[in-house]
C-alpha positions as CSV (number, residue, x, y, z in Angstrom):
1,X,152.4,-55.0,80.6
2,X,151.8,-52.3,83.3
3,X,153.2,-49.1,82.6
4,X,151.9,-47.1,85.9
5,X,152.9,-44.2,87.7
6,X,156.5,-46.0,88.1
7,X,157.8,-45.9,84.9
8,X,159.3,-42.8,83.6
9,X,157.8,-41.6,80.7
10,X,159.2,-39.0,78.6
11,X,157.2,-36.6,75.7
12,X,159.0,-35.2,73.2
13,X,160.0,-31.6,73.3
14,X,158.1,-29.3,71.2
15,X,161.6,-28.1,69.5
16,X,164.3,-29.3,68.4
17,X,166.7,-29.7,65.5
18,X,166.7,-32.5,62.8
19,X,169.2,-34.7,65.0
20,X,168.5,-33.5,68.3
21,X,164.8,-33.7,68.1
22,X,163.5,-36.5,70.3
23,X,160.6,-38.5,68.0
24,X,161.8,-38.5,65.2
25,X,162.1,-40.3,61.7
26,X,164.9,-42.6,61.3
27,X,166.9,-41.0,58.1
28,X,169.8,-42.9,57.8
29,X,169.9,-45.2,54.8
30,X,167.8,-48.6,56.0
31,X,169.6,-51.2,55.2
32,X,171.1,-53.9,57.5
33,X,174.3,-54.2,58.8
34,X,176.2,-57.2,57.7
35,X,176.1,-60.0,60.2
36,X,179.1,-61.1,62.6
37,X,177.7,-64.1,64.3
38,X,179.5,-67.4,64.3
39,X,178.5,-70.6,64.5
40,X,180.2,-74.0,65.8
41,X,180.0,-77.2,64.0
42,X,179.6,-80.8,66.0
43,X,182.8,-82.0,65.8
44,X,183.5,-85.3,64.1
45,X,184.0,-88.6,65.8
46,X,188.1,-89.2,66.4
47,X,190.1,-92.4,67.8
48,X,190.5,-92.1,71.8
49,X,193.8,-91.4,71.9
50,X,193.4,-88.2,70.1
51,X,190.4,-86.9,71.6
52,X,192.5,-85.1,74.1
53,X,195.1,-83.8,71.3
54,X,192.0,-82.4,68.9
55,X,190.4,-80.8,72.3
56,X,192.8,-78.4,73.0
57,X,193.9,-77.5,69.6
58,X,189.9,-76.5,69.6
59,X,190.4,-74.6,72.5
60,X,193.4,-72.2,70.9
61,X,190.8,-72.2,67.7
62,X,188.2,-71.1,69.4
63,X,190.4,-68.5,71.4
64,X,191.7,-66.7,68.2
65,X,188.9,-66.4,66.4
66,X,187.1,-64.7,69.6
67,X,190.0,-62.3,69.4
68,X,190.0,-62.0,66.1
69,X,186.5,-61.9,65.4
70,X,185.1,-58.1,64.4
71,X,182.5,-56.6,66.5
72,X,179.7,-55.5,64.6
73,X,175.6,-54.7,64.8
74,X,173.1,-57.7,64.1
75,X,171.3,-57.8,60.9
76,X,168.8,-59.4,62.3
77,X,169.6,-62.1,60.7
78,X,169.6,-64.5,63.4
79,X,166.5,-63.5,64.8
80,X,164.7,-64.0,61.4
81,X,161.0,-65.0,61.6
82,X,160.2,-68.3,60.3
83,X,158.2,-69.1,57.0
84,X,154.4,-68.2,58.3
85,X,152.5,-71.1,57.7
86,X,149.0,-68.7,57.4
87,X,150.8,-65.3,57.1
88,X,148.1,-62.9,57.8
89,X,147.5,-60.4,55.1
90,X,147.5,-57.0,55.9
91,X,144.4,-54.3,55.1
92,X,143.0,-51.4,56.2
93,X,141.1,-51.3,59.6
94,X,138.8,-49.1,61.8
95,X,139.3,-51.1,64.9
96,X,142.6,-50.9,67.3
97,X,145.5,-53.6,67.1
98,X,147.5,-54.2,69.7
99,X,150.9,-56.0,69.7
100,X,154.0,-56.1,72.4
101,X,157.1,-57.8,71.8
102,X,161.0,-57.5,72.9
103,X,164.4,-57.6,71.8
104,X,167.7,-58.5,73.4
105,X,171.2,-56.5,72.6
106,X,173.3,-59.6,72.9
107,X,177.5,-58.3,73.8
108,X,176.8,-54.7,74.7
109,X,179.7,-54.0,76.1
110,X,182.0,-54.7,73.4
111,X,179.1,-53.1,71.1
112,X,179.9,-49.9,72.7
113,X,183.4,-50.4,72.8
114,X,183.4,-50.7,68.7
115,X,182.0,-47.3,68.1
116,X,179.8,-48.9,65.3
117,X,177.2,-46.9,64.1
118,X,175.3,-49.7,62.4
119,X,171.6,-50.8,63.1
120,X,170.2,-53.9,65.0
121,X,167.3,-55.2,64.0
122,X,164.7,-56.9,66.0
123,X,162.3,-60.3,64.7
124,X,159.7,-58.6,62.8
125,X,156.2,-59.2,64.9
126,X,152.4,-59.5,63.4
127,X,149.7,-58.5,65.4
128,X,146.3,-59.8,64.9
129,X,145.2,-57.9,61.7
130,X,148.5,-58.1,59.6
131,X,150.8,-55.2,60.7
132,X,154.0,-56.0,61.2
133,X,156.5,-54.5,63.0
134,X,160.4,-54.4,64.3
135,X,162.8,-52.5,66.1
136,X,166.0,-50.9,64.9
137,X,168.1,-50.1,67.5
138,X,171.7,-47.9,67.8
139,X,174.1,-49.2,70.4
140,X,175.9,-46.2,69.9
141,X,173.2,-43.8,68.3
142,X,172.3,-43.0,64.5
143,X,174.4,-39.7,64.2
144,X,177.1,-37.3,65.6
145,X,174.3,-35.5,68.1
146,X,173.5,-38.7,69.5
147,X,176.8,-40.1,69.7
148,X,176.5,-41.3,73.9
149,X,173.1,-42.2,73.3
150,X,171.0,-45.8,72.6
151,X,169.1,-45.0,69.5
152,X,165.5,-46.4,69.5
153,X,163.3,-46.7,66.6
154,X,160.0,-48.7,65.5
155,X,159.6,-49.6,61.9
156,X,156.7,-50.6,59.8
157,X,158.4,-53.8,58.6
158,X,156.6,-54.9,55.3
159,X,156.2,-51.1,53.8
160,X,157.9,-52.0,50.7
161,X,154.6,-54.7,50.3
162,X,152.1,-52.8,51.2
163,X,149.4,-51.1,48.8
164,X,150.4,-47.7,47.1
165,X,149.2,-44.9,49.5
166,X,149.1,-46.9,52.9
167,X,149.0,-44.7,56.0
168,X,148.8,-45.9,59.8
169,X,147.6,-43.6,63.0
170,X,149.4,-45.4,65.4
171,X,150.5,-45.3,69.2
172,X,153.5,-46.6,70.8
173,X,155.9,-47.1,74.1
174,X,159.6,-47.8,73.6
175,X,161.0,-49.1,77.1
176,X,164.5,-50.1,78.2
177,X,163.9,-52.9,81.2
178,X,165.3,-53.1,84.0
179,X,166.7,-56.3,85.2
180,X,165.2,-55.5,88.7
181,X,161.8,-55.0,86.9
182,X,159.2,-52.2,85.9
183,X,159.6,-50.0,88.4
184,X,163.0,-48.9,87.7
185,X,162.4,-49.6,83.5
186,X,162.4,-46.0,81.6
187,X,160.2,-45.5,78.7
188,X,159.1,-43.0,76.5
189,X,155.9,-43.1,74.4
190,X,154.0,-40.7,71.4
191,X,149.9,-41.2,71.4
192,X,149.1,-40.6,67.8
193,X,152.1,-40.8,65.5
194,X,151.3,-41.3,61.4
195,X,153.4,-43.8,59.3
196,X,153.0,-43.6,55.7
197,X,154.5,-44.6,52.4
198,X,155.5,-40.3,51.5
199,X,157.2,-38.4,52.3
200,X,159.0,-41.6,53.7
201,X,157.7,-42.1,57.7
202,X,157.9,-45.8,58.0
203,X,160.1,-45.5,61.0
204,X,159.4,-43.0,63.9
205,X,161.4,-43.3,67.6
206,X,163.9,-41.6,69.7
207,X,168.0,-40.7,68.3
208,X,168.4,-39.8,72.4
209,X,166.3,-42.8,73.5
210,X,168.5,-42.8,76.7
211,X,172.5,-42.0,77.9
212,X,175.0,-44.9,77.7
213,X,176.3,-43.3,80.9
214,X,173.0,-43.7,82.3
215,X,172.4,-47.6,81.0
216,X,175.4,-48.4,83.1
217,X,175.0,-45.8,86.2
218,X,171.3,-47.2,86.8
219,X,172.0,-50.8,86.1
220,X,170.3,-51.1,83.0
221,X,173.3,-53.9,81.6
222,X,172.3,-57.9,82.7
223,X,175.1,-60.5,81.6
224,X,176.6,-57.7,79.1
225,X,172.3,-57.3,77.9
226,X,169.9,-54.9,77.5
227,X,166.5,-55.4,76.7
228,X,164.1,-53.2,75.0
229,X,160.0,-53.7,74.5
230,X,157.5,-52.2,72.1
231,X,154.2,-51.8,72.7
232,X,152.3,-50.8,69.5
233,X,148.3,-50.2,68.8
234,X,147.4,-49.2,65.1
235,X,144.5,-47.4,65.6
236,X,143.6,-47.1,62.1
237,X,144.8,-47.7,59.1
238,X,143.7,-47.2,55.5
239,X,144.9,-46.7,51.6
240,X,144.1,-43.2,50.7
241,X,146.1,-40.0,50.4
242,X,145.5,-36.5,51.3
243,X,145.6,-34.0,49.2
244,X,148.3,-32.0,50.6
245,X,150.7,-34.9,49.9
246,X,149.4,-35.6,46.4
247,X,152.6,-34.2,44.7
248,X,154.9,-35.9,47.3
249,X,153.1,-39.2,46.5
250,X,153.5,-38.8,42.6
251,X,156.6,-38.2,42.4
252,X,157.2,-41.4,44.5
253,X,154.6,-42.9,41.8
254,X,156.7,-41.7,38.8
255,X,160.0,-43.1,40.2
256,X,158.7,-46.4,40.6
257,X,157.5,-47.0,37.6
258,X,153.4,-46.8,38.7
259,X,151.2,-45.9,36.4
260,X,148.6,-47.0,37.9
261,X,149.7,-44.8,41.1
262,X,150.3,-41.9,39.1
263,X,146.7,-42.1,37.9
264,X,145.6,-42.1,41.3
265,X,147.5,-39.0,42.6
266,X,146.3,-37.1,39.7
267,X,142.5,-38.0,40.6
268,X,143.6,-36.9,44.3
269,X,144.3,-33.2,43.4
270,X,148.1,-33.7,42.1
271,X,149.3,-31.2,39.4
272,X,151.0,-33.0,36.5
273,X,153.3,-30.0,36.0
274,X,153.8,-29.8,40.0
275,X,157.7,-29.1,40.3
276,X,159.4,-30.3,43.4
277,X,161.6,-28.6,45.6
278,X,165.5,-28.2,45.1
279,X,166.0,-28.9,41.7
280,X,162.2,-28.3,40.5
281,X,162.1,-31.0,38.6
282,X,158.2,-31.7,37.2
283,X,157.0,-35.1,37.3
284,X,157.9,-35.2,33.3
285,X,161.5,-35.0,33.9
286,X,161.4,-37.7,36.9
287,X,159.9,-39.7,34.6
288,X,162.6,-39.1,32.1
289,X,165.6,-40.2,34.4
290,X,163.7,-43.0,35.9
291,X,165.4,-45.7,33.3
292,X,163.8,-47.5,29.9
293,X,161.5,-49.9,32.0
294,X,158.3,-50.5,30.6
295,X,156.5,-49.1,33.6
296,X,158.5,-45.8,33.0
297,X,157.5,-45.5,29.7
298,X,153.6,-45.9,31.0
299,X,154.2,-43.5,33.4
300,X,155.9,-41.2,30.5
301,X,153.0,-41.5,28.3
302,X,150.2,-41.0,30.6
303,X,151.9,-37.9,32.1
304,X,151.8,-36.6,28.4
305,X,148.3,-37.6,27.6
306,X,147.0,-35.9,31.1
307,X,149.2,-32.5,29.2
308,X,152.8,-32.6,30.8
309,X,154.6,-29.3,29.6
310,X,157.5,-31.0,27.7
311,X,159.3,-27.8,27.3
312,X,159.4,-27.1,31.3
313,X,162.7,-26.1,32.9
314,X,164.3,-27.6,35.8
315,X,166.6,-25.5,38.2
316,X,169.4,-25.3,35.5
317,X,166.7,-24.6,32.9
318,X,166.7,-28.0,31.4
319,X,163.4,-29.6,29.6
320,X,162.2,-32.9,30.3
321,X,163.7,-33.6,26.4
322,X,167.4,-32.7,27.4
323,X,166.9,-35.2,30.8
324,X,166.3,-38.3,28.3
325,X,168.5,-36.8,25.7
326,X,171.5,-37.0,28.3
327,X,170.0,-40.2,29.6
328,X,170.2,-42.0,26.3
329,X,166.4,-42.9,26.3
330,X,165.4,-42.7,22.8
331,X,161.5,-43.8,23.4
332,X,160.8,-41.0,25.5
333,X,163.3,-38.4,23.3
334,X,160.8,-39.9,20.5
335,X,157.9,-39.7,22.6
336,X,158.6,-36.0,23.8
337,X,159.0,-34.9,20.2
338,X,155.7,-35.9,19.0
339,X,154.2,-34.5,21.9
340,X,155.7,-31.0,20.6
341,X,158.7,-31.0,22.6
342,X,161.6,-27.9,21.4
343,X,164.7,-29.5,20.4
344,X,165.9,-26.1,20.2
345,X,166.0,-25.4,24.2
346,X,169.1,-25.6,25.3
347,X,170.1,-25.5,29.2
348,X,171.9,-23.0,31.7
349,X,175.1,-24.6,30.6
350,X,174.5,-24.0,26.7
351,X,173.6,-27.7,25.7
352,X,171.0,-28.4,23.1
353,X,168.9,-32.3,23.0
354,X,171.5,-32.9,20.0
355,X,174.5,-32.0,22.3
356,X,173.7,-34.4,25.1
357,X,172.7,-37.3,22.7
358,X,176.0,-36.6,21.1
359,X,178.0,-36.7,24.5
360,X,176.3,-39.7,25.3
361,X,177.5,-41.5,22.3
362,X,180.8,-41.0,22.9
363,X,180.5,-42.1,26.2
């Protein structure tokens, strides 16, 4: 596609709040909306002289449930790709990837009219070394600053599959078409934009992609449409991660259950007695209130072995031991007090190991 001097292009402003800000991360919780398409069955064979009887009693059917029926985003459900045949598999590359697809916003006016704030999702798209990618769109935008605004977002679409510590230099144009063509089509692009596994960037776009008074003023609506089109180019891509976001990417590691991922952060520069912001937790007691899996339990015993403080506080001066104490995880409460763990440390509040465990029984 031609982009040219014709189509408006748009950079984002160099400040701007959370909400307001123009490429930004999508933040709100991912998951798909639930799907409100219907379907119509083939309608079984009937004697002649009720053909015309059974038609318009299908008629009023088909009237009520069009008034009846809820509007609501797509899930993408119906646009789902089919079972590759050769799926390609993704890894890391040093030469550019190019892929452009669309996406049509089937009912926008009654879209609009529902005041849903649920997402759309496009068909998910591979280009030619593996990356796939889709579109999450806002009819009526992601959050109270965007409220009269289409919300436009790119997403990596298989980041939950992808190698521990995968991070993509990419560069993109979102573009709202114009049923008259390009010349009236507005689009706004970012030349180098990173997404990567932590802290959590696998979907970067616009919450003020465009007005909704402006989609209708300039004649942006086709047969109650819109279309929007990506155009993407990974410019690089590789498994590795920098040493500023070691402690970021461990604590991802420890919630997950990876030891194996944890291993690698530490080799990367990661402190194992880091604490993160807010509540300063320390990798330890992540690993303490990440459940009785097996991985956990790795994770908990490598953190030791590589010389976790086990008598660390957390913001309300809580030790890793209190976390699994309150928890109810014995293995690590047993695992804690070989490793020289205090079960005399007792939190802000005043409650000892033997406290919580107590609590938790009678729970």
């Amino acid at each position: 596609m031609r982009w040219g001097t014709a189509t408006e292009v748009e950079e984002p402003p160099k400040a701007a709040s959370s909400l307001d800000q123009e490429d930004e991360r999508d933040t709100r919780n991912n998951s798909p909306a639930d799907a409100s398409l219907g379907t119509t069955s083939k309608p079984e064979s009937v004697p002649a002289e009720k053909k015309q009887q059974q038609q318009q009693s299908n008629e009023v059917e088909q009237n009520k449930q069009a008034q009846d029926k809820e509007i609501d985003d797509d899930d993408g459900a119906d646009h789902a790709e089919p079972p590759p045949t050769n799926k390609i598999a993704w890894k890391p590359q040093n030469v550019q990837s190019t892929c452009e697809f669309t996406h049509t916003i089937l009912d926008y006016s009654a879209k609009r009219d529902s005041g849903s704030k649920k997402a759309e999702y496009s068909a998910t798209t591979v280009d030619n070394l593996g990356n796939r990618w889709r579109l999450i769109i806002y009819v009526n935008g992601n959050g109270r600053a965007s409220n009269h605004h289409l919300s436009l977002f790119l997403q990596v679409a298989d980041a939950d599959d992808l190698p521990f510590g995968w991070k993509k230099s990419v560069s993109y144009v979102l573009t709202l078409e114009h049923p008259s063509g390009g010349s009236r089509s507005y689009a706004k692009r970012n030349p180098d934009k990173t997404f990567k596994l932590c802290p959590k960037a696998i979907d970067w776009g616009w919450s003020q992609f465009i007005t909704s008074d402006r989609i209708q003023q300039e004649g942006f609506v086709s047969k109650d449409t819109l279309t929007v089109r990506a155009s993407v180019t990974v410019k690089s891509s590789s498994v590795s991660i920098d040493e500023e976001d070691a402690e970021l990417y461990l604590k991802c590691a420890v919630e997950e259950g990876n030891a194996e991922a944890v291993k690698l952060c530490l080799e990367q520069g990661a402190s194992v007695n880091c604490q993160f912001k807010d509540d300063l937790y320390t990798p330890l007691h992540t690993a303490c209130s990440s459940g009785t899996s097996a991985g956990s339990m790795q994770v908990l015993n490598l953190l030791l072995e590589e010389g976790a403080d086990g008598n660390s506080c957390n913001k309300w001066k809580e030790t890793p031991l209190l976390i699994a104490a309150n928890n109810g995880h014995c293995a690590a409460v047993q695992a804690l007090l070989k490793h020289g763990a205090d079960s005399s440390l007792c939190s802000e509040a005043g409650w000892s190991a033997l406290t919580f465990a107590a609590h938790k029984v009678r729970l």
